[in-house]
C-alpha positions as CSV (number, residue, x, y, z in Angstrom):
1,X,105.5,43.2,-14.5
2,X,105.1,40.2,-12.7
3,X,102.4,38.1,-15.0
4,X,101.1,35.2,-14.1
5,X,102.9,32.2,-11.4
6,X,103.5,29.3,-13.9
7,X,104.9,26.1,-13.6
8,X,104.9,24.3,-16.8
9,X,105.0,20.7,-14.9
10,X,101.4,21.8,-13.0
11,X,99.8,24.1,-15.5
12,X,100.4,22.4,-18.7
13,X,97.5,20.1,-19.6
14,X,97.3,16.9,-21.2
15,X,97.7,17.6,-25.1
16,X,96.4,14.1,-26.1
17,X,95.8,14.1,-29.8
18,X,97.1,17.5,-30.4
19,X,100.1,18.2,-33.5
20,X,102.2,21.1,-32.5
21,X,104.8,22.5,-35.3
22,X,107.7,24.9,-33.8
23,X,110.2,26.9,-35.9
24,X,113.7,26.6,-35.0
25,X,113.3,24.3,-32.6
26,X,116.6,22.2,-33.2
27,X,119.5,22.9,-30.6
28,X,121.2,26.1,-31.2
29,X,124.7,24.5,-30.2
30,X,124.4,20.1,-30.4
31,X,128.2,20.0,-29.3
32,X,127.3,21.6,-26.3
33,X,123.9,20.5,-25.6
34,X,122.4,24.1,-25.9
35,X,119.2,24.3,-26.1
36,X,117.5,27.2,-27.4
37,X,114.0,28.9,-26.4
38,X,112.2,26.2,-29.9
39,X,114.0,23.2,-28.5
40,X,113.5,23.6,-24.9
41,X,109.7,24.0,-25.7
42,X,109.6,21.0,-27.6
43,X,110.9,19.1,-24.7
44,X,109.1,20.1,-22.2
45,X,105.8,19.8,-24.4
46,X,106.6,16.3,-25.3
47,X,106.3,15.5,-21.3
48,X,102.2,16.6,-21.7
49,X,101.6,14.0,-24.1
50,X,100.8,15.5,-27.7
51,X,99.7,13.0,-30.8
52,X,103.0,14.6,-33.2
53,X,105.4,17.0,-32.3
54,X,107.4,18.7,-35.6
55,X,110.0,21.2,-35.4
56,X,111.6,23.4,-38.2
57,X,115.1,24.1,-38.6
58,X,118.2,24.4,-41.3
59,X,120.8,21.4,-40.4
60,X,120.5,17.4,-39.6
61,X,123.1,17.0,-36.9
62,X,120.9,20.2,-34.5
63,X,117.8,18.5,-35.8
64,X,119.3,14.9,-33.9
65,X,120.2,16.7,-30.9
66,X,116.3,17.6,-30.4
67,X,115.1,14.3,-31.3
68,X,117.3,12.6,-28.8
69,X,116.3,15.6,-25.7
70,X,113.0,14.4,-26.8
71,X,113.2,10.9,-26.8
72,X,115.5,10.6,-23.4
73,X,112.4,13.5,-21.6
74,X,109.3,11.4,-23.6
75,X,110.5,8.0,-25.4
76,X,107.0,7.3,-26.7
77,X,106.2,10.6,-28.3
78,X,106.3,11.1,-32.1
79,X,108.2,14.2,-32.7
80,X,109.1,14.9,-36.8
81,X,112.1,16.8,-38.3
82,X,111.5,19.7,-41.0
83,X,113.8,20.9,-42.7
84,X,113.7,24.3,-44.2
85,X,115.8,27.7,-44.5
86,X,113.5,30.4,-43.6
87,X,115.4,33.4,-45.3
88,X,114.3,31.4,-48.7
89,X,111.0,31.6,-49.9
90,X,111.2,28.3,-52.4
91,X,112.6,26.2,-49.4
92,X,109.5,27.4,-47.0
93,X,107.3,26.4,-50.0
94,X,108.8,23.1,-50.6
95,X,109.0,22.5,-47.2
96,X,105.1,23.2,-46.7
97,X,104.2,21.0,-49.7
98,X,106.5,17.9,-48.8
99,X,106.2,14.9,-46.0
100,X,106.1,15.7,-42.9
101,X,104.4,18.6,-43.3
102,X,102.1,17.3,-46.5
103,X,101.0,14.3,-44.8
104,X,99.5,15.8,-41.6
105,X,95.8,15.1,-41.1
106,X,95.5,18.6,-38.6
107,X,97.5,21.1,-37.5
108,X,96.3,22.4,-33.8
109,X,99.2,25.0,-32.8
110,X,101.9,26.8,-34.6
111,X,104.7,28.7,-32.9
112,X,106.7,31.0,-35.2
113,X,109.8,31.0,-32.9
114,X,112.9,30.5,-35.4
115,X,114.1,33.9,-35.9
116,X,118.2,35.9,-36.4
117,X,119.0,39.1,-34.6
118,X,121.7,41.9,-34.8
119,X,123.2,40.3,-37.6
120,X,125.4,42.6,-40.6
121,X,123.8,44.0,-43.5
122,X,123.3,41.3,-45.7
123,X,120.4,40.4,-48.3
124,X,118.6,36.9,-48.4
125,X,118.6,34.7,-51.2
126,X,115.5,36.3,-52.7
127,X,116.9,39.6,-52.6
128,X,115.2,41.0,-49.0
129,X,116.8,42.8,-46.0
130,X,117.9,39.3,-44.2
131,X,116.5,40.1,-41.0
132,X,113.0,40.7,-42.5
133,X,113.1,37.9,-44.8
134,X,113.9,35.5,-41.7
135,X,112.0,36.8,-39.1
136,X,109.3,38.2,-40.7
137,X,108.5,36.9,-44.6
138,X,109.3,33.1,-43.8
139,X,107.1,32.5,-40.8
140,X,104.3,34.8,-43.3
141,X,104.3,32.4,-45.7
142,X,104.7,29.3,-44.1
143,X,101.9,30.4,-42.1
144,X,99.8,31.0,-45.0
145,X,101.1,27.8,-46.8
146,X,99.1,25.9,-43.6
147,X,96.3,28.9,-43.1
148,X,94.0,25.6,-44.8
149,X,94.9,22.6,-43.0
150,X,94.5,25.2,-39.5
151,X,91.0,26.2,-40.7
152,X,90.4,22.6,-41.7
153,X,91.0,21.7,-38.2
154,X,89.4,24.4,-36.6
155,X,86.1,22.9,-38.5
156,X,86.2,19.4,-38.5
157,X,87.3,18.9,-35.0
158,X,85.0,18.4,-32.1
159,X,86.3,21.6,-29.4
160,X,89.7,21.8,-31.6
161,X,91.4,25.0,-30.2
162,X,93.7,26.3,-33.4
163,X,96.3,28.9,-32.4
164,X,98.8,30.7,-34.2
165,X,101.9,32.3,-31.9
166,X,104.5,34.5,-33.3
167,X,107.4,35.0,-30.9
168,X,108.4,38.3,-31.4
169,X,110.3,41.0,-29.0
170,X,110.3,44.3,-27.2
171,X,113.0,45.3,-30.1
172,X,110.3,46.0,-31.9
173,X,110.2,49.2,-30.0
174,X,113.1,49.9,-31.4
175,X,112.2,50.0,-35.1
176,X,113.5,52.4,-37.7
177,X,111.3,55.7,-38.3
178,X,107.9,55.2,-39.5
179,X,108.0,51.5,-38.3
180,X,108.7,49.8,-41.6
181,X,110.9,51.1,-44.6
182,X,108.7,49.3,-47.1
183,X,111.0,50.9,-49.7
184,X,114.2,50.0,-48.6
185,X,113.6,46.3,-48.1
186,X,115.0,45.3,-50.9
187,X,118.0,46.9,-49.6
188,X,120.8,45.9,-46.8
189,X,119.3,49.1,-45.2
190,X,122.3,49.9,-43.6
191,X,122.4,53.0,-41.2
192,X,124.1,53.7,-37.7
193,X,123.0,50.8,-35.4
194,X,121.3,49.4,-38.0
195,X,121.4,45.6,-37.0
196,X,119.3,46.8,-34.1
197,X,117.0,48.8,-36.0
198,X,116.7,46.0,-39.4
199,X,116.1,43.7,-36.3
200,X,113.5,45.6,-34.6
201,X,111.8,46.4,-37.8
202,X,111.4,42.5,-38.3
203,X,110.3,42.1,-34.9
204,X,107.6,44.8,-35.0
205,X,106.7,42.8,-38.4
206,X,105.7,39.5,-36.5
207,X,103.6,41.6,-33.8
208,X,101.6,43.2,-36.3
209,X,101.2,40.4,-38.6
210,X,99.8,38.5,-35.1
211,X,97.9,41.0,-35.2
212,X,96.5,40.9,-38.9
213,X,95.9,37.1,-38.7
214,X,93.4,38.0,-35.5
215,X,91.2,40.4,-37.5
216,X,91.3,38.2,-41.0
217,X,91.3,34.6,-39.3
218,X,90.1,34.9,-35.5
219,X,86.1,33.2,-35.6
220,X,88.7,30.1,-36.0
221,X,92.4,31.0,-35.5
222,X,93.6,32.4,-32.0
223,X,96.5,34.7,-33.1
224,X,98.6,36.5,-30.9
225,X,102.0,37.5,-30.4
226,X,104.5,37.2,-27.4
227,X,107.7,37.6,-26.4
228,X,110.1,35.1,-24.0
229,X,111.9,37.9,-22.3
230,X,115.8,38.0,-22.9
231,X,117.3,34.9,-22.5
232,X,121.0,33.9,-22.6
233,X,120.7,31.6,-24.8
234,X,123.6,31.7,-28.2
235,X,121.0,34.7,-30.0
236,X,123.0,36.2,-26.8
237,X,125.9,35.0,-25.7
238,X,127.2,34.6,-29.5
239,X,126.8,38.7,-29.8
240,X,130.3,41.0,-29.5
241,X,131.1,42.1,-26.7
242,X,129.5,45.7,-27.6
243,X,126.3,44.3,-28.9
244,X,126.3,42.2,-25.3
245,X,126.8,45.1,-23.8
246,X,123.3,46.9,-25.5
247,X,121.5,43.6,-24.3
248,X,122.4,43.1,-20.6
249,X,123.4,46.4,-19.3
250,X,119.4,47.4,-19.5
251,X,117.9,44.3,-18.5
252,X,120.6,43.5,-14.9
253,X,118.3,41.3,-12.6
254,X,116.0,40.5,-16.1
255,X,117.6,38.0,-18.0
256,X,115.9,34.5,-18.1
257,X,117.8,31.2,-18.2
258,X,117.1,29.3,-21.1
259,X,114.2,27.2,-19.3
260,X,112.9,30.3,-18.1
261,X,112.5,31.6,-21.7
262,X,110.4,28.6,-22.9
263,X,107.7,29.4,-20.3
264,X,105.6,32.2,-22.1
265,X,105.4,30.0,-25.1
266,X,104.4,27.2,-22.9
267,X,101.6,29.5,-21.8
268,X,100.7,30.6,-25.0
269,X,99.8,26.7,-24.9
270,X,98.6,26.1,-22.2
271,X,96.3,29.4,-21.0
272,X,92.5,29.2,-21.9
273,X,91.2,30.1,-24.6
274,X,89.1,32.7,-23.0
275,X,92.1,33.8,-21.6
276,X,93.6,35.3,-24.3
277,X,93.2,38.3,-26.0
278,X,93.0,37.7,-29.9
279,X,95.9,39.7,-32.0
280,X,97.5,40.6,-28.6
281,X,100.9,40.8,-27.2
282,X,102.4,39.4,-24.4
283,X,105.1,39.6,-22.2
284,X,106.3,36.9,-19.8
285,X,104.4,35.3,-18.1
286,X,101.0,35.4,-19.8
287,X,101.4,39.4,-19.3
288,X,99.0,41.7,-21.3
289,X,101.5,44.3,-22.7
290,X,100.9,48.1,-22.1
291,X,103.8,48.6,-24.4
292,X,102.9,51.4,-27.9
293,X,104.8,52.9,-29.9
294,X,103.6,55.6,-32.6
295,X,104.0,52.9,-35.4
296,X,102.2,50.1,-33.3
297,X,99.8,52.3,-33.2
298,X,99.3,53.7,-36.6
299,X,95.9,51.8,-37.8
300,X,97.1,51.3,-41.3
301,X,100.6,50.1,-40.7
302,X,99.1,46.5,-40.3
303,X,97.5,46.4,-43.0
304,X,100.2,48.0,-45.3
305,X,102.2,45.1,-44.0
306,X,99.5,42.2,-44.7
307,X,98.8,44.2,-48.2
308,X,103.0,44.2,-48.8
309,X,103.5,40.4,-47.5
310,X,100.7,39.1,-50.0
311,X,102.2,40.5,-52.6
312,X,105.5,39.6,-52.0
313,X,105.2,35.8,-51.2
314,X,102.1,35.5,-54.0
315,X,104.1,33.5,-56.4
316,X,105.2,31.0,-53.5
317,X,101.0,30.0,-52.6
């Protein structure tokens, strides 16, 4: 599908006053100057002028390699470091409730982006599948930790235009039966292939919950979901040989370069309003997906999910 011709230098507009927070933005590899789909965004983004770029991630020394892309591609912009560990519930919360985070005055754009994939059967600190706790319950409750300061916005702001993106993935086709194992995640779920299928699982998480936020939030919040395509960045090239294998050998002649991979979430940016179709997804660029499965489909598996997550990260609001 071809989407739309963008060219994030022409079609990105100015983004005076505008505070933008990215997960996983830091440089997935500062020794080698990688930059990941989070950081490349944040680069390019501080070119368009915003009032306060801020950027989530789990380490200092990948946190300074952003900061400096940023100040070397922008040297005026204010871009802020947060840290926090996503797979842990009380560092999203104290993340949330802390400078920079506690200090900001509006929030105009959040990009869920940070995210693991393929990655052994392991449990997070709080005792969840780790895939679903990364990809799926952090981003849930930071989101929900900043659902007021986003509606505050969205209200007191003269043609403020409040969106929530979570980057998700076509993986999420590839989810275990019935979509979700809501019993079996508190469980390393293990099962043949099952870092693919815990990682579609999670990925079919963040497209729903997009989709959940649309119906509960959307008169303010523009919610939608997207994904940047594959892209050889490390969530790639740092797979075994096998796992590589599964990821290139069906996507020959589709495989984005890094900088390609930031442009759908520059889009979700930059496209107007109008343009966008609440509690969507998309695939690159600015491409209304055709994509269904039987469990994206399933009306109640949404809300299940939003009834589940609510639950889950209740003690943590």
């Amino acid at each position: 599908m071809p989407g739309v011709a963008f060219n994030p230098t022409r079609d990105i507009p100015d983004l005076a006053g505008k505070v933008i927070l990215i997960t996983g933005g830091a440089y997935s590899s500062p020794s080698r100057c990688t930059a990941g789909v989070g950081a490349g965004t944040i680069i390019e983004l501080a070119r368009h002028n915003p009032a306060h770029l801020l950027f989530t991630g789990r380490n200092a020394a990948s946190a300074e390699a952003t900061i400096s892309a940023v100040h070397a591609a922008a040297p005026g912009v204010r871009i802020s470091f947060v840290q926090c560990e996503l797979a842990h519930q009380g560092s999203v919360k104290a993340a949330a409730e802390k400078p920079p985070l506690s200090d900001l005055s509006r929030l105009d754009v959040l990009i869920c982006c940070a995210g693991i994939m393929a990655k052994p059967a392991a449990l997070s600190a709080d005792g969840y599948e780790i895939h679903f706790a990364t990809n799926h319950l952090g981003h849930a409750l930071l989101t929900r930790k900043l659902l007021p300061l986003l509606e505050r916005t969205a209200d007191s702001i003269p043609g403020a235009d409040v969106r929530i993106v979570m980057v998700t993935s076509t993986a999420w086709r590839g989810a275990p039966p019935g979509g979700i194992q809501f019993d079996r995640l508190r469980t390393t779920q293990e099962m043949a292939l099952g870092r693919w299928l815990r990682y579609g699982q999670s990925k079919l998480a963040n497209m729903l919950y997009a989709r959940e936020l649309a119906k509960r939030y959307g008169q303010k919040i523009l919610s939608f979901s997207l994904t940047p395509g594959v892209v050889t960045t490390g969530l790639v090239t740092d797979l075994s040989l096998l796992d590589k294998a599964l990821v290139y050998v069906p996507n020959i002649g589709r495989m984005k370069t890094p900088e390609e991979g930031t442009h759908n979430l520059l889009w979700a940016i930059a496209a107007r309003r109008e343009d966008i179709k609440p509690g969507a997804f998309y695939e690159p660029v600015g491409d209304l997906s055709k994509m269904k499965t039987k469990a994206s489909e399933d009306p109640e598996l949404g809300n299940r999910l939003w009834e589940w997550t609510e639950a889950e990260i209740a003690k943590w609001l």
